[in-house]
C-alpha positions as CSV (number, residue, x, y, z in Angstrom):
1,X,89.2,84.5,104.5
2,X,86.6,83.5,101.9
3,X,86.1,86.4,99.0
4,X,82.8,84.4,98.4
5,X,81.6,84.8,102.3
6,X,78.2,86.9,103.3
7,X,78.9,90.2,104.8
8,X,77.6,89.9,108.5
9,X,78.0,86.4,108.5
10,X,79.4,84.3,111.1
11,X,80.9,81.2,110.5
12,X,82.4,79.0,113.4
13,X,84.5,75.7,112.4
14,X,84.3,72.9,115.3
15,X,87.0,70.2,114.9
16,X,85.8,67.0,116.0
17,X,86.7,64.4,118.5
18,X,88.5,61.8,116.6
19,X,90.4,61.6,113.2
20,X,88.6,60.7,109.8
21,X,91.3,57.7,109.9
22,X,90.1,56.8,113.5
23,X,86.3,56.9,112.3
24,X,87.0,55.2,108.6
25,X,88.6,52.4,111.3
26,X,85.3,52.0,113.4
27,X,83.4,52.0,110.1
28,X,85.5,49.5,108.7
29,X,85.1,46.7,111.9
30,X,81.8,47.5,112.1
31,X,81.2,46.5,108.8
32,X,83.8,43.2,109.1
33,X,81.6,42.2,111.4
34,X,78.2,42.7,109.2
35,X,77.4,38.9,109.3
36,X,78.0,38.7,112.7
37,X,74.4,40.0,113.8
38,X,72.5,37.6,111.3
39,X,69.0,36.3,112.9
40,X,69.6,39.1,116.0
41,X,69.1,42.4,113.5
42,X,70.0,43.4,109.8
43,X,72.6,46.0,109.6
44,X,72.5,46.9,106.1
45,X,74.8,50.3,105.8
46,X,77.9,51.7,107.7
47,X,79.5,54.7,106.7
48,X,82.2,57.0,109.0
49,X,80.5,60.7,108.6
50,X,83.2,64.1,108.6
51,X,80.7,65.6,111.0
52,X,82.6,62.7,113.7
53,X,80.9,59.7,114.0
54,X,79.8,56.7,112.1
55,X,75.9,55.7,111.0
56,X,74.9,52.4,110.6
57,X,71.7,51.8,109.0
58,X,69.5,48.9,110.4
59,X,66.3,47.4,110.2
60,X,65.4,47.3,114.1
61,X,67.1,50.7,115.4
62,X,66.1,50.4,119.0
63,X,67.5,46.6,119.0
64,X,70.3,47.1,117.3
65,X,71.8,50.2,119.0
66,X,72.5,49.3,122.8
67,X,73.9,45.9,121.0
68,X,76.2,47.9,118.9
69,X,77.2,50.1,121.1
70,X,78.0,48.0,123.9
71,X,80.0,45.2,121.5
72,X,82.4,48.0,119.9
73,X,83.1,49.4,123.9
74,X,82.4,52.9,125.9
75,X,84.9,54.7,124.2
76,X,83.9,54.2,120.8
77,X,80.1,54.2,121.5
78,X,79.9,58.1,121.3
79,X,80.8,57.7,118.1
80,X,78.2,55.7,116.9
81,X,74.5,56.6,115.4
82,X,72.0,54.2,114.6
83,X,69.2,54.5,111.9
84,X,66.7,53.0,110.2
85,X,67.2,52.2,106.7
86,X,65.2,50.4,103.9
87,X,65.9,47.0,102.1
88,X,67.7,48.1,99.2
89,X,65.2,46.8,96.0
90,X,66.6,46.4,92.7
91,X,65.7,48.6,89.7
92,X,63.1,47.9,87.2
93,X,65.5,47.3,84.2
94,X,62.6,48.0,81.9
């Protein structure tokens, strides 16, 4: 298939659940709804990931992820990984 591939080497392709539309969807309501969890938890990120399923980075992880997961419903909740992430900081422009 590939003239590039390792002799020896095997390669297995899984197809995910869901569509990259379908996740890029998620990702996008998620993020709508960014303000909507002022003063309960920051969620500062969300991205859909081609490996099938969509990370959202928060301050509070272990707050944030039975919240999220139970306001976007069952079906979608597989889909969703919560992380920590950082306050972005500006650069030094100097």
């Amino acid at each position: 298939v590939c003239g590039d591939a390792v002799k020896g080497v095997t390669v297995r392709l899984h197809d995910t659940d869901d569509s990259g539309r379908t996740l890029a969807a998620l990702s996008d309501r998620i993020g709508d709804d960014m303000h909507r969890w002022d003063s309960t938890f920051e969620l500062r990120e969300v991205a859909a990931d081609e490996r099938g399923f969509v990370v959202i980075g928060v301050d509070d992880p272990g707050k944030a992820e039975p919240i999220l997961k139970k306001a976007y419903g069952r079906d979608n909740a597989r889909y969703i990984r919560v992380e920590h992430v950082d306050q972005a900081e500006p650069l030094d422009a100097g």
